[in-house]
N, C-alpha and C positions, 0 to 999 in steps of 0.2 A: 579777599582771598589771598593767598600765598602760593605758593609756586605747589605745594605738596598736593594740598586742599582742591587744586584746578586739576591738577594730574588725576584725581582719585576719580572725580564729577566725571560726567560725561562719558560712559563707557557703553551709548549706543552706537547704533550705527554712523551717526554724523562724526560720532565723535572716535569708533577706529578709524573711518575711513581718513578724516584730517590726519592721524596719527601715521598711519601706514604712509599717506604720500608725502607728511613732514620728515618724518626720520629718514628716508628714504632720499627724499631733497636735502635734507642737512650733509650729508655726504655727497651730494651731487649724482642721483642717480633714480633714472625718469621708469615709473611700473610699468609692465605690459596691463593692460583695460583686464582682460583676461584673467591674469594673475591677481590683479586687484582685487578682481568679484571674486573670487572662489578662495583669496584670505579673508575677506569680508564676512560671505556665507559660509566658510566654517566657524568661525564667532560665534555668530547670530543668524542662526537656521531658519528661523522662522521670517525672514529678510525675503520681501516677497519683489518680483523685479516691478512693478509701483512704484515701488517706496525707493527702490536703488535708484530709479529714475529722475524721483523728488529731490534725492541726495546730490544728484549733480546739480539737477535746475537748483537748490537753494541758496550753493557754496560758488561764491568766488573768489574761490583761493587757489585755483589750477590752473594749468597750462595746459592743455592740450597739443601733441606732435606725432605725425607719422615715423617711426620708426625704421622704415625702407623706402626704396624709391619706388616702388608699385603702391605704395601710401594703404599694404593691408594691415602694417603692426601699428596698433595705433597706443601713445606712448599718456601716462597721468605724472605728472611733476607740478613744482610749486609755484607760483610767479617768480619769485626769487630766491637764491640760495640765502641771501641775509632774512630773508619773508620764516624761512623754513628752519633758520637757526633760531631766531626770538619766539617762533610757534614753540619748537618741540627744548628749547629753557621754561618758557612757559605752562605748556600743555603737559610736558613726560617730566619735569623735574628730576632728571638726571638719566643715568646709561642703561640704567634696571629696565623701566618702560623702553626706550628707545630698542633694546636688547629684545626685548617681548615682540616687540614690530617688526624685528630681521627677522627673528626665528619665525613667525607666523607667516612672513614671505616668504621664507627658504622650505617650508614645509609646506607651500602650499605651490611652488612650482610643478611642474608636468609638462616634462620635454617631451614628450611623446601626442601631448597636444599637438592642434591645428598650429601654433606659434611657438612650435618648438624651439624657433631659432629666436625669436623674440625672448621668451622664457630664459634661456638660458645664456644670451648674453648678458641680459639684467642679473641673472646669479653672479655670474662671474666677475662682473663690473661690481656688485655691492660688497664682494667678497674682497677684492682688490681694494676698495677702500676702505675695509674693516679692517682690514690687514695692519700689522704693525709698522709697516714701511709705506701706507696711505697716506692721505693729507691730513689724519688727526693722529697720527702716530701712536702712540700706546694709551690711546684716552681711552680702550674699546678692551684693553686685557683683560681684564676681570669677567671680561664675556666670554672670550675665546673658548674655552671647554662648551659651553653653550650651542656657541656657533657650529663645532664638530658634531657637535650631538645632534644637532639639527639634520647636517648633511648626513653622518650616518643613517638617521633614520629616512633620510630620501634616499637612501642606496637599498637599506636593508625592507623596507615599507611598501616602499613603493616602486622598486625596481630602477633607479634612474642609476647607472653605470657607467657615466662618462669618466673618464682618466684624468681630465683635470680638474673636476670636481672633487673624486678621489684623492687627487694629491692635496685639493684645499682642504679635504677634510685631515688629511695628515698635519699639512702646514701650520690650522689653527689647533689641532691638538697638540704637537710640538710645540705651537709658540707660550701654551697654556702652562707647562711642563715647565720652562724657561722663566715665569712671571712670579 
């Protein structure tokens, strides 16, 4: 197989979930459990919690961390940030997939959730490293309008009105304008 051919395969469940927690670890940045199921089972509906169950007993490719000190956010990341760079070279063959992965996170967060505050730290930390001024600098431009479009429709969709989300959604539409 070749890098394109492996990205194309595997587009069940085992094989977003790897995707969602690799792209996400390639930039250094740990899902709420929460967030993760509910960008999982908008994919694949018919994802019965079984089978989600099976998903983790199969894979050891994760980390598991609490997220607060009351240890209620509990945190999905990769063993390693080099583990999560050769998966998602491997697995997304380039920024298109990778890009597919944020947006199905950022559209499937819900601060008004039980993990409000979980939820939306993880936005704002993936945002911050999406960003042009992140640690992959402008590997991620070509996405940027994507990214906006993402957040606006969690502004306009689904009601989520935070101010500094709002501003990220300015920020990646200006940076998009600029590229």
């Amino acid at each position: 197989f070749d890098a394109v051919d492996d990205a194309v395969q595997d587009q069940d469940a085992p094989g977003r979930l790897i995707d969602y927690v690799m792209a996400a670890g390639r930039v250094d940045v740990a899902i709420p459990i929460n967030l993760l199921l509910r960008a999982l089972r908008a994919r694949i509906v018919n994802l019965t919690f079984d089978q989600i169950g099976d998903l983790f007993a199969g894979l050891d490719l994760f980390r598991w961390r609490y997220g607060d000190e009351e240890k209620t956010e509990l945190l999905v990341g990769p063993r390693l940030r080099l583990e999560a760079e050769l998966i998602c070279r491997r697995r997304l063959a380039g920024s298109d997939r990778e890009l597919e992965c944020w947006v199905d996170l950022i559209e499937a967060v819900r601060p008004r959730a039980v993990d409000r505050d979980s939820e939306l730290r993880f936005l704002l930390d993936l945002l911050q490293r999406l960003d042009r001024q992140g640690p992959r600098a402008a590997a991620y431009n070509a996405g940027y309008l994507r990214i906006g479009q993402a957040l606006t429709a969690l502004r306009a969709v689904h009601g989520v009105e935070d101010p500094s989300l709002m501003l990220q959604e300015s920020n990646f539409r200006r940076a998009w304008l600029w590229t």
